[in-house]
C-alpha positions as CSV (number, residue, x, y, z in Angstrom):
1,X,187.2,98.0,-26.1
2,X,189.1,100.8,-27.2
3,X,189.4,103.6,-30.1
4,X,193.3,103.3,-31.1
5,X,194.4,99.8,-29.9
6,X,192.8,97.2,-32.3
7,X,195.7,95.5,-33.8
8,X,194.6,95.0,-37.3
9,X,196.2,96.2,-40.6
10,X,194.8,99.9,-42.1
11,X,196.0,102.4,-44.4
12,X,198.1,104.8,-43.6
13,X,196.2,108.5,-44.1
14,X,196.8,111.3,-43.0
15,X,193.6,113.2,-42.4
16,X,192.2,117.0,-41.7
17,X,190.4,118.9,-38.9
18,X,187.4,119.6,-41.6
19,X,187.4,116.0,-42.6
20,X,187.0,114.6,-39.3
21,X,184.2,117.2,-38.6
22,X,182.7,115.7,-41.7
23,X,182.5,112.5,-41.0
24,X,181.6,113.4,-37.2
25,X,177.3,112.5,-37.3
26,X,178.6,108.8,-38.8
27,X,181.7,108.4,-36.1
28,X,178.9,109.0,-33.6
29,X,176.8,106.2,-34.8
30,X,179.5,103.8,-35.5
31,X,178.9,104.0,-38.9
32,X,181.9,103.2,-41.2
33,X,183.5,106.1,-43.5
34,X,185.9,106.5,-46.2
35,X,188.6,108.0,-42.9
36,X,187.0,105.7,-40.1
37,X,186.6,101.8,-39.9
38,X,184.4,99.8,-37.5
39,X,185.6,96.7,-36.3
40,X,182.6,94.9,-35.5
41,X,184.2,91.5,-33.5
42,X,186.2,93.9,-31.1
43,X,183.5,96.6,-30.7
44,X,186.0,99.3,-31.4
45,X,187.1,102.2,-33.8
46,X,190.4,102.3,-35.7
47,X,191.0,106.1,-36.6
48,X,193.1,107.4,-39.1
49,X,196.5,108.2,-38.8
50,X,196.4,112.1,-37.1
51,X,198.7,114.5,-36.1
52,X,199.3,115.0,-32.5
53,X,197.1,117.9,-31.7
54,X,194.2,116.0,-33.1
55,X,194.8,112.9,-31.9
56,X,193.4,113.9,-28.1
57,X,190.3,115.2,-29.8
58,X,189.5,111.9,-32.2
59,X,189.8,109.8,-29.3
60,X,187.2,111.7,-27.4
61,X,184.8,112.0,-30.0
62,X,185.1,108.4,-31.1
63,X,184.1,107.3,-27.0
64,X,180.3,107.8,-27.3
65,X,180.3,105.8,-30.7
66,X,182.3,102.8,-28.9
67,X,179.5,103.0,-26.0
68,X,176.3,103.8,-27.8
69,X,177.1,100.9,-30.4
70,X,177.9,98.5,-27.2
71,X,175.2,99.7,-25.3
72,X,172.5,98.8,-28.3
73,X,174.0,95.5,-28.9
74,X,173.5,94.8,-25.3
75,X,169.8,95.8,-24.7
76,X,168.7,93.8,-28.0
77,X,169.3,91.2,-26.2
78,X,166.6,89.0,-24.1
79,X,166.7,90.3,-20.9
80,X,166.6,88.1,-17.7
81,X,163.9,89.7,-16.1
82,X,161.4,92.6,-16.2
83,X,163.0,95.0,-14.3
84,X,166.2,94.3,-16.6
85,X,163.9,94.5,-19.5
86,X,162.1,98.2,-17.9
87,X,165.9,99.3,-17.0
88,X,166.6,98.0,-20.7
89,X,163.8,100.2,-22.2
90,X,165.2,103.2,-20.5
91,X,168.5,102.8,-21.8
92,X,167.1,102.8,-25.2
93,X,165.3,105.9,-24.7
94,X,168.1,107.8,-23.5
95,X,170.0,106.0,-26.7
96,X,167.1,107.7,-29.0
97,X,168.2,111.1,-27.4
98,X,171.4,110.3,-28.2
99,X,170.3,110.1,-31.9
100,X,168.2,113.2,-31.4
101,X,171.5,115.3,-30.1
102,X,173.4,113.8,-33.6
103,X,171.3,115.2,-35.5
104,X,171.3,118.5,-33.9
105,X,175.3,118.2,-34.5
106,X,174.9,116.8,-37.9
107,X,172.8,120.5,-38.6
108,X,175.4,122.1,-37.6
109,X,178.2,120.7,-39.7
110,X,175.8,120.5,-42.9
111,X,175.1,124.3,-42.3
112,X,178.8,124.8,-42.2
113,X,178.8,127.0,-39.2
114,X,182.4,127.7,-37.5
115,X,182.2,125.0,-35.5
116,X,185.3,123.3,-34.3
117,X,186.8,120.0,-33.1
118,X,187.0,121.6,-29.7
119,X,183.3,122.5,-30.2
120,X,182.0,119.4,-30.4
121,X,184.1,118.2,-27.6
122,X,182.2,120.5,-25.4
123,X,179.3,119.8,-27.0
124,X,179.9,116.0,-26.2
125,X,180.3,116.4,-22.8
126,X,176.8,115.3,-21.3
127,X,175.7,112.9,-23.6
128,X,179.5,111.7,-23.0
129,X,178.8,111.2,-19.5
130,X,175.4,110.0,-19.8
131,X,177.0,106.9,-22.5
132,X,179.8,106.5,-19.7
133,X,177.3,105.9,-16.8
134,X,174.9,104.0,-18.4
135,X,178.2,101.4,-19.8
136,X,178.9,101.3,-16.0
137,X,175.4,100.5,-14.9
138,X,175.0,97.8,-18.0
139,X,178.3,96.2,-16.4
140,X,177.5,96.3,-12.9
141,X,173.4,94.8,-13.5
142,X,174.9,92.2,-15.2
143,X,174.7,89.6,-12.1
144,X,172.2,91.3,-10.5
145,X,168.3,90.8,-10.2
146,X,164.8,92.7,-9.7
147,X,165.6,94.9,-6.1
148,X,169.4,94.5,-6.8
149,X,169.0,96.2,-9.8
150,X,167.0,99.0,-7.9
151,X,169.5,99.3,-5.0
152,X,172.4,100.2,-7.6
153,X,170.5,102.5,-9.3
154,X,169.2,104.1,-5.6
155,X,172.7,104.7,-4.6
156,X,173.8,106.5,-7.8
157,X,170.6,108.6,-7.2
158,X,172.3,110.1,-4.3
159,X,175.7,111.3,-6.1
160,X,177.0,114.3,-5.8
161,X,177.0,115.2,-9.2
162,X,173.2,116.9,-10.0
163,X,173.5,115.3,-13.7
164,X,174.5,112.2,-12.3
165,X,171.7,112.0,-9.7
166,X,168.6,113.2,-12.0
167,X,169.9,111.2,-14.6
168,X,169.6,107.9,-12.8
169,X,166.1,109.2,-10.8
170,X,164.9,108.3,-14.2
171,X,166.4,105.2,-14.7
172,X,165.0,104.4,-11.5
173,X,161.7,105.6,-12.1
174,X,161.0,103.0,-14.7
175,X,163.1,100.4,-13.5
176,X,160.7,100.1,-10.5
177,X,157.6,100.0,-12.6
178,X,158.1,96.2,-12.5
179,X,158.7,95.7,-8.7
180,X,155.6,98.0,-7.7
181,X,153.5,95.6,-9.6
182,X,155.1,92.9,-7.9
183,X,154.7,94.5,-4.4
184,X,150.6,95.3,-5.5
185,X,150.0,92.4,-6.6
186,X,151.5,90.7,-3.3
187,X,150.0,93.3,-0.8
188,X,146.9,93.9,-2.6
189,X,146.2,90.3,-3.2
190,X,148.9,87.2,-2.3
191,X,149.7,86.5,-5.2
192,X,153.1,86.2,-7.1
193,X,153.6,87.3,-10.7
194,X,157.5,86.7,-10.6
195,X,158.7,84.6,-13.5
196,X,162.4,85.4,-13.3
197,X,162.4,85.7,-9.0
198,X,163.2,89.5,-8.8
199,X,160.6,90.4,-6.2
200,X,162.0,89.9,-2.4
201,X,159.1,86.9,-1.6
202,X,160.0,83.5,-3.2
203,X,158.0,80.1,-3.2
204,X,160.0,77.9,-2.1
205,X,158.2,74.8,-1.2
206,X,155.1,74.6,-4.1
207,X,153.6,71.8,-2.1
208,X,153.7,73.1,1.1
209,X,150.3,74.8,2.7
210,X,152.2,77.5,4.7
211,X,155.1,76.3,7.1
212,X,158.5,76.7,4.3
213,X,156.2,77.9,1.1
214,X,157.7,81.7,1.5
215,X,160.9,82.7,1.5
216,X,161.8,86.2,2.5
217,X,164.8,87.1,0.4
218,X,166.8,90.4,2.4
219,X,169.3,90.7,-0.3
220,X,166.4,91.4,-3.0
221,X,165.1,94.0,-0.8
222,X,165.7,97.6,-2.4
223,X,167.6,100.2,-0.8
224,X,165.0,102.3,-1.1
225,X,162.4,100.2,0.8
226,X,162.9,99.9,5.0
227,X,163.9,96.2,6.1
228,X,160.6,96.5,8.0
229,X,158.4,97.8,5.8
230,X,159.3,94.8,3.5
231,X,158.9,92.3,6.3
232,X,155.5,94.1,6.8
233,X,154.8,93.5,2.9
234,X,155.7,90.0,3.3
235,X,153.4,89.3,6.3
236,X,150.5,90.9,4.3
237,X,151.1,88.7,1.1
238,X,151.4,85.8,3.4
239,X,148.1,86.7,5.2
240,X,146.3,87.3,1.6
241,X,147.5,84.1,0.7
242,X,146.2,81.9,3.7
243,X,142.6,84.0,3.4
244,X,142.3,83.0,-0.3
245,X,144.1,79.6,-0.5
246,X,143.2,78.3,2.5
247,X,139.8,80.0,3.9
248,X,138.3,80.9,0.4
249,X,137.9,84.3,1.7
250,X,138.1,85.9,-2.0
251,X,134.9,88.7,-1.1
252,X,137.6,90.1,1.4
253,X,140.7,90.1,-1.1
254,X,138.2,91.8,-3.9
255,X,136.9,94.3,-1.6
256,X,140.2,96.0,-0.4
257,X,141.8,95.8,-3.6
258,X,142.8,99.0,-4.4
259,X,145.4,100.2,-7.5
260,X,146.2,103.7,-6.3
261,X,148.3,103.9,-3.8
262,X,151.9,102.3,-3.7
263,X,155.2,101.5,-1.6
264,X,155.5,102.1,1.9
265,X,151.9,103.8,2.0
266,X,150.3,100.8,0.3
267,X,152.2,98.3,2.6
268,X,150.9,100.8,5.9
269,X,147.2,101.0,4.7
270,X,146.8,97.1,4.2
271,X,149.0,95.9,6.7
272,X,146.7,96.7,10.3
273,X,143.4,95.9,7.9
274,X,144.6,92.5,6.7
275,X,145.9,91.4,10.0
276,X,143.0,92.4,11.9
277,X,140.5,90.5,9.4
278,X,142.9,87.2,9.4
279,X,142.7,88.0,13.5
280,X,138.9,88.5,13.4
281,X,138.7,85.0,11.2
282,X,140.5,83.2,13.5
283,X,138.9,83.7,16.7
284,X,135.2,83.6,15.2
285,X,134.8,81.7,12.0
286,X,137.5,78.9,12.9
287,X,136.9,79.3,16.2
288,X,140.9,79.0,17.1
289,X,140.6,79.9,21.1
290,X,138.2,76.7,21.3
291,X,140.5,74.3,19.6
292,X,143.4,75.4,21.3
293,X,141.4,74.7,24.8
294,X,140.3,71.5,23.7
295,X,144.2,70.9,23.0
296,X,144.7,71.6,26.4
297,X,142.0,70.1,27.8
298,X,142.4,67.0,26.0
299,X,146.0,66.3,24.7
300,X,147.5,67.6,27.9
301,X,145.2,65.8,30.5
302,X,144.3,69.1,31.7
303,X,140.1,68.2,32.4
304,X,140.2,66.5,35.1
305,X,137.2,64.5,35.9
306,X,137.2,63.3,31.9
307,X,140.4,61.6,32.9
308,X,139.9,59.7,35.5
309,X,136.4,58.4,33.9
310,X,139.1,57.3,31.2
311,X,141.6,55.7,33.7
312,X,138.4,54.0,35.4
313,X,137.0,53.1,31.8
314,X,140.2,51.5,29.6
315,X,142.8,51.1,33.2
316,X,142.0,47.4,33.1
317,X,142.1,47.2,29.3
318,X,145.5,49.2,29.3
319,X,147.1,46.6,31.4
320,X,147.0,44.2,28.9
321,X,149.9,44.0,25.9
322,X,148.9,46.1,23.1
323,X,148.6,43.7,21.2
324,X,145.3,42.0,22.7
325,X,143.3,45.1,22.3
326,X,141.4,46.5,19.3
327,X,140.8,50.0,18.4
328,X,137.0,49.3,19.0
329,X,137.6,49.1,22.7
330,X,139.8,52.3,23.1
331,X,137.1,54.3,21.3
332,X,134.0,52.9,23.5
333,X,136.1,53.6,26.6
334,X,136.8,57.1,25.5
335,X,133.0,57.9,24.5
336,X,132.0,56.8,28.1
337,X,134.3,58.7,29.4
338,X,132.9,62.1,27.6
339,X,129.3,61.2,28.4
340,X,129.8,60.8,31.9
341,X,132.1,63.4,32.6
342,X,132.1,67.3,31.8
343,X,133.2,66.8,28.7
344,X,129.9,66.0,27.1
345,X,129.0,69.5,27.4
346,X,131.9,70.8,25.3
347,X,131.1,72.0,21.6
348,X,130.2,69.3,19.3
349,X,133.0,70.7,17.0
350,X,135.6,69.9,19.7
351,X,134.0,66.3,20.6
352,X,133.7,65.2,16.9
353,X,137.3,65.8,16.9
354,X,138.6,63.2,18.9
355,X,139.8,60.2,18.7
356,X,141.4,56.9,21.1
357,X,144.9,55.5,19.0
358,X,147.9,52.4,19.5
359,X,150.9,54.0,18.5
360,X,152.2,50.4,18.4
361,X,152.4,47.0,19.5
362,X,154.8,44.6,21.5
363,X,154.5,46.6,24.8
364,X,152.4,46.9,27.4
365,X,148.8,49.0,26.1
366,X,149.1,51.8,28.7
367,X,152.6,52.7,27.1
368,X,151.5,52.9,23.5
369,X,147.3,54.7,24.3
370,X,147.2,57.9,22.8
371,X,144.4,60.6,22.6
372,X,143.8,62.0,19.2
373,X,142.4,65.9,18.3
374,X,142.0,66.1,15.0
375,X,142.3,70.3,14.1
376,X,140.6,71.2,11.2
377,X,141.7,73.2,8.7
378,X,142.7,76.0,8.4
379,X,143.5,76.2,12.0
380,X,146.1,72.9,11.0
381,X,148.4,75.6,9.8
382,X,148.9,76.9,13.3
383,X,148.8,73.9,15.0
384,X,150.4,71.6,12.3
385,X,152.3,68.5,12.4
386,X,154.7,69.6,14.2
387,X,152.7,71.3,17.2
388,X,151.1,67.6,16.8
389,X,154.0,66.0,17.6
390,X,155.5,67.9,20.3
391,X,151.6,67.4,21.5
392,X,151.7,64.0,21.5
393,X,155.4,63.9,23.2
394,X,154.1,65.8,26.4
395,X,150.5,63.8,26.3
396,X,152.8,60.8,26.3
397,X,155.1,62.0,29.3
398,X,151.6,63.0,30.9
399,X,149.2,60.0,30.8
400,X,152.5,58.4,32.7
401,X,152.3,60.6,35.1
402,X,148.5,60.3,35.4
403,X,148.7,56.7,34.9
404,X,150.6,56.4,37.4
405,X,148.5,58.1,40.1
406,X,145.8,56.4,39.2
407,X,147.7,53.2,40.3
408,X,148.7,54.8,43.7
409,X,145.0,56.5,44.1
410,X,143.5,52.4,43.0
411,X,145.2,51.1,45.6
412,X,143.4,53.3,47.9
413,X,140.3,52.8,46.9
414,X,140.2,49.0,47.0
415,X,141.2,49.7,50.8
416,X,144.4,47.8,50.4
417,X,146.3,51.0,52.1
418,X,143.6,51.7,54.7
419,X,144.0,48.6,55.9
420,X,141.0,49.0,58.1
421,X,137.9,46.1,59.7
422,X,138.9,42.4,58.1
423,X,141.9,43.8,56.4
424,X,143.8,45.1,59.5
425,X,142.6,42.3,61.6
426,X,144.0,39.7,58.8
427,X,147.5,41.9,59.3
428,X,147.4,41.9,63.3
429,X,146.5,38.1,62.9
430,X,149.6,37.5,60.9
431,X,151.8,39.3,63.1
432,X,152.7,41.9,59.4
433,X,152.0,44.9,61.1
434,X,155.7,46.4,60.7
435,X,156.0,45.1,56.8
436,X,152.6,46.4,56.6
437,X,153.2,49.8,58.0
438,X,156.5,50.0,55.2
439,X,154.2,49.5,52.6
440,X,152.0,52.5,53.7
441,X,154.9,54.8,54.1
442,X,156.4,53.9,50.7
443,X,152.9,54.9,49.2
444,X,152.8,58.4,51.3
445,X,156.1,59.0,49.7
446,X,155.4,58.4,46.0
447,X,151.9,59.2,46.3
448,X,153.2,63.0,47.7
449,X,155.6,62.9,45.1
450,X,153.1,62.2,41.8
451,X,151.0,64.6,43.7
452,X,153.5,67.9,43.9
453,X,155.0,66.7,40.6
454,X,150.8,67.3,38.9
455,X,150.6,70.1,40.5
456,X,153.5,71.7,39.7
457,X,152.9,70.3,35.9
458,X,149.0,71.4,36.1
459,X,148.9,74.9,38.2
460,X,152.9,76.4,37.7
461,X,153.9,75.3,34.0
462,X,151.0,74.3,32.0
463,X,148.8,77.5,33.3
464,X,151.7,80.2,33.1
465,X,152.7,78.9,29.7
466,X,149.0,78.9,28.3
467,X,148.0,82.9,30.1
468,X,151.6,83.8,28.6
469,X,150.3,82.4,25.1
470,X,147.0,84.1,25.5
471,X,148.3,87.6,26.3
472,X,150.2,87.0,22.8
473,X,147.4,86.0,21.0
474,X,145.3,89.3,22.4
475,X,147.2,91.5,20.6
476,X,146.9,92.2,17.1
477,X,149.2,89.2,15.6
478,X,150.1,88.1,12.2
479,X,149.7,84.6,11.7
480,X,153.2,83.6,11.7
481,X,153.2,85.4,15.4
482,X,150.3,83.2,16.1
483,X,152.5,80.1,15.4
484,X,155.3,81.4,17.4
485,X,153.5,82.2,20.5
486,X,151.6,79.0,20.1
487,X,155.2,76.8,19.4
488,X,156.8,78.9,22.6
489,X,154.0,77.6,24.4
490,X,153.8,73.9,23.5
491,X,157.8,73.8,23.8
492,X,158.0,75.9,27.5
493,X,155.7,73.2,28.5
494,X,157.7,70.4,26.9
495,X,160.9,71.7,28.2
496,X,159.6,72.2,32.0
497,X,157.6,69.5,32.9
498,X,160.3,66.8,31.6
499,X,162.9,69.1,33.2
500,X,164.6,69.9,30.4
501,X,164.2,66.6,28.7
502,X,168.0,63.9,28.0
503,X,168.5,62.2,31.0
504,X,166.4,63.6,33.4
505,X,163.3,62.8,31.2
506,X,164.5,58.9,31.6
507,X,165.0,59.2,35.1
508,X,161.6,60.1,35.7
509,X,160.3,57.7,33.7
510,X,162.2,55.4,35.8
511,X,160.8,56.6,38.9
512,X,157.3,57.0,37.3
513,X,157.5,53.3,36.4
514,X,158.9,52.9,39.9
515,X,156.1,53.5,41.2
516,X,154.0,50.5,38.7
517,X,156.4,48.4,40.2
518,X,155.3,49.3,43.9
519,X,151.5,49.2,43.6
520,X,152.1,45.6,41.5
521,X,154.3,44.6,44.9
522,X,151.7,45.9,47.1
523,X,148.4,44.2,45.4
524,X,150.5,41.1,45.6
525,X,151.4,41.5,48.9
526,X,147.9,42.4,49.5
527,X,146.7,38.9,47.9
528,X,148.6,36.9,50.5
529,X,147.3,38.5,53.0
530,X,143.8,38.8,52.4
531,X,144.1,34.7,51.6
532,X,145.7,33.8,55.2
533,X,148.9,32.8,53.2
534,X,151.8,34.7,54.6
535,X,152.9,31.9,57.0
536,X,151.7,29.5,55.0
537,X,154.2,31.0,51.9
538,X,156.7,33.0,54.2
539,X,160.0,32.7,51.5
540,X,157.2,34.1,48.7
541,X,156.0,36.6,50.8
542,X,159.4,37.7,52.5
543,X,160.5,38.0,48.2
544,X,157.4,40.1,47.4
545,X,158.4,42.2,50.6
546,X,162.1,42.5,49.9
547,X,160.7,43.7,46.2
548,X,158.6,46.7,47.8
549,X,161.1,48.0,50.1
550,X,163.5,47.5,47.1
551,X,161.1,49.9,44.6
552,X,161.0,52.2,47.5
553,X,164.5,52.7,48.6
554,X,165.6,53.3,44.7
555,X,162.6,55.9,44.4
556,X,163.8,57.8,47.1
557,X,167.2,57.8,45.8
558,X,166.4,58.1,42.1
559,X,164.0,61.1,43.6
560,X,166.9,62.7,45.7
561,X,169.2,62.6,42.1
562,X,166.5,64.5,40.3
563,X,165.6,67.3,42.9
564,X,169.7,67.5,42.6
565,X,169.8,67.8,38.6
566,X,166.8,70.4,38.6
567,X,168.0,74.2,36.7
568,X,166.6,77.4,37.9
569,X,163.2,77.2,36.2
570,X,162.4,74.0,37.8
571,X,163.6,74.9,41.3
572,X,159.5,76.0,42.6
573,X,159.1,71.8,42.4
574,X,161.9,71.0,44.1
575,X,160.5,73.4,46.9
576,X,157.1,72.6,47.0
577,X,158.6,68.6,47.0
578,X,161.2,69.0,49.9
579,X,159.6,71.8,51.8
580,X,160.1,69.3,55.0
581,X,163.8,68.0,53.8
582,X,162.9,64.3,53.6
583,X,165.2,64.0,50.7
584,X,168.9,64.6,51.5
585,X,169.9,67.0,48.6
């Protein structure tokens, strides 16, 4: 785009000082004359034919029509956005005071005054640079979007040049009428009125509830605006959102809208009131700190006499393949459970709540029983499918673990380990007492072992994670803290008590069903000698045997390789496991 380079054909003139001042208010419109022709399809000017001391002078006066003619075809266009379309608007005012200053200029050529080419050069020099900057801004906007646009504009605000600076303030100052209406209507409400995605908060999942519907877009953040502040904004919004969509809390949103104040002062006053309130919901309307201790209580086997009613209730039914078993059964077992334990006295909104589940067929029932908690909503936001999940993963590793005392602790209690009155007289008779005496110590061992390893689970991890979650939770937290705090928690747990999950997670599965193996071995055992049949079946009893001392000899040593494997975080089990050195690590 130039004033003396279009290669097209003209007439050769030669033209006066007087002539071009003549034609001057229609050279600085772009408007063709008798001396100057436009050349629409290349945007540019092709002057006359001048001598050399003019030709300097032509070429500056015919700049500002070259850049006001551009500058007017560009803002008639549809913009693509509406802080392109304020900017836009601005530009075309400052393109009427461009008009204003030609016809001050035209006044003063009509009123033949002594004015001079070098006059209106001078005169020129402003609106020159004003024409010049905004070309440069139109250029530089053109991939750029809603804060983008802003940011460009800030940083020219802070030239060195006075003109330069005050003349982009104003650019800037409606250019952001657009984004503060944005940022109201996000703060003051949660709600987006973005068509063309120029405001820093994005939906980006439509059919999401919360998790992944917000994006938080940096690069759309103006310069202008503190990276915090704008997070700040964004929390608010998102808080709005979740008290509107998802608690119909709409009396709150109405009665703390307010239109006066803006930026980083509307973002400050709303942020500590709208997080306190969304807070305040939590803990007494939804009732959050009861549903996260029924969680606990319930999905990580942490009441204690509820689950050995359970064990007592479904322990024969769970020994059966999944397959035999129907829901009906699961569910009586865990109602008896509740109503003869100390969980009938929980809130009926926690007990109406749960629920006894198969998560499949083909293997043994005890493998596939799974509690349910169903958490209502909105509280599902915090603890959503994905809390659920990694919930169901540690209740999983747990009931194991629990299942598998409850073997050990059976055996006990049907006297087969304290081999006391008939029982011990039946082994004296029999001449077992050695073989008998093997089976007890295996049983010391792996019951000490399940023991130390619930404790550990029950009294280090599970309590230290849930007081470290708690102290979060006291503190004034925005909801996407509350999920954090609460996903630390669930995943600290997760990562301890299966030391660190992989391998190590197998291998104590393996020594967990270990210990299945040995209590089966025992009863068995038990069954022969109770019916006066070791001698009688000495190769079947001597197999039986072999099988326990087997079970126990690979838990020691499957035991020994864990302690071995343990990190740093895990080393208080290992301790409280080995604290006589039984296990050669």
């Amino acid at each position: 785009m130039g004033a003396q380079d279009a290669n097209v054909p003209a007439k050769l003139y030669s033209t006066g000082e007087h002539t071009i001042i003549d034609d001057l208010p229609y050279t600085l419109q772009g408007i063709e004359t008798e001396h100057h022709k436009w050349i629409e399809a290349e945007c540019a000017l092709l002057l006359p034919v001048l001598g050399l001391p003019l030709l300097k002078t032509a070429h500056s006066l015919a700049e500002p029509a070259i850049l006001s003619k551009w500058l007017r075809s560009v803002v008639s266009q549809p913009p693509n956005g509406l802080v392109t379309q304020a900017l836009f608007n601005s530009i075309d005012e400052e393109l009427q005071q461009y008009l204003i200053f030609i016809g001050a200029v035209e006044k003063r050529v009509r009123a033949r005054t002594d004015i001079t080419l070098s006059d209106c050069v001078v005169m020129l020099q402003q609106p020159v640079l004003a024409l010049r900057l905004l070309y440069t801004i139109v250029l530089e906007c053109q991939t750029l979007v809603g804060g983008q646009i802003m940011s460009l504009l800030h940083r020219y605000t802070r030239h060195g040049n006075q003109f330069v600076s005050s003349f982009c303030q104003r650019l800037l100052d409606k250019a952001t009428v657009p984004f503060d209406d944005f940022l109201s209507n996000w703060v003051g409400s949660g709600t987006l009125n973005d068509p063309y995605g120029e405001f820093f908060v994005q939906v980006a999942d439509v059919h999401s509830r919360w998790s992944g519907r917000f994006d938080f877009l940096a690069q759309l953040v103006p310069e202008s605006m503190k990276q915090t502040d704008a997070k700040r904004a964004f929390d608010v919004g998102k808080a709005l959102y979740f008290l509107r969509s998802l608690c119909n809390d709409d009396r709150f949103i109405v009665q703390r809208e307010s239109k006066d104040a803006k930026g980083e002062t509307l973002i400050n006053q709303n942020f500590n009131s709208v997080i306190e309130h969304v807070n305040n919901q939590l803990a007494t309307k939804f009732q959050l700190s009861i549903h996260l201790q029924a969680l606990k209580d319930y999905m990580l086997l942490n009441k204690g006499d509820f689950v050995e009613n359970l064990l007592r209730e479904c322990g024969e039914l769970l020994a059966q393949p999944a397959e035999n078993l129907v829901r009906h059964q699961l569910t009586t077992a865990l109602e008896t459970a509740i109503y003869t334990s100390n969980a009938q006295f929980d809130p009926p909104q926690v007990l109406k709540q749960l629920d006894a589940r198969m998560l499949g067929l083909g293997e043994m029932a005890w493998q596939v029983f799974t509690i349910h908690y169903q958490v209502p909503s909105p509280l599902d936001v915090i603890v959503d499918e994905r809390a659920m999940r990694t919930y169901l993963q540690i209740f999983n590793f747990l009931w194991r673990v629990r299942y598998a005392s409850f073997a050990l602790s059976n055996i006990w209690r049907s006297r087969i380990m304290s081999a006391r009155g008939s029982l011990k007289a039946l082994i004296v008779e029999q001449g077992i007492q050695e073989e008998w005496q093997s089976v007890v110590d295996g049983w010391q061992i792996m019951t000490q072992f399940v023991n130390e390893l619930q404790l550990y689970i029950y009294t280090e991890v599970i309590q230290g994670a849930w007081k470290t979650m708690n102290a979060k939770l006291a503190k004034l937290a925005t909801l996407d803290e509350i999920i954090k705090a609460h996903r630390d928690y669930l995943e600290i747990i997760k990562s301890r008590i299966m030391f660190g999950a992989g391998e190590t997670v197998i291998e104590l599965q393996e020594l967990l069903n270990g210990v299945l193996e040995f209590c089966r071995s025992a009863a068995n055992m038990h069954i022969y000698i109770s019916h006066r049949q070791v001698d009688r079946q000495r190769e079947a009893f001597t197999a039986i045997y072999d099988q326990v001392l087997q079970s126990q000899a690979q838990f020691v040593s499957q035991a020994e390789k864990l302690l071995m494997k343990l990190d740093q975080d895990n080393q208080s089990f290992s301790t409280r496991l080995n604290f006589n050195s039984y296990y050669q690590l």
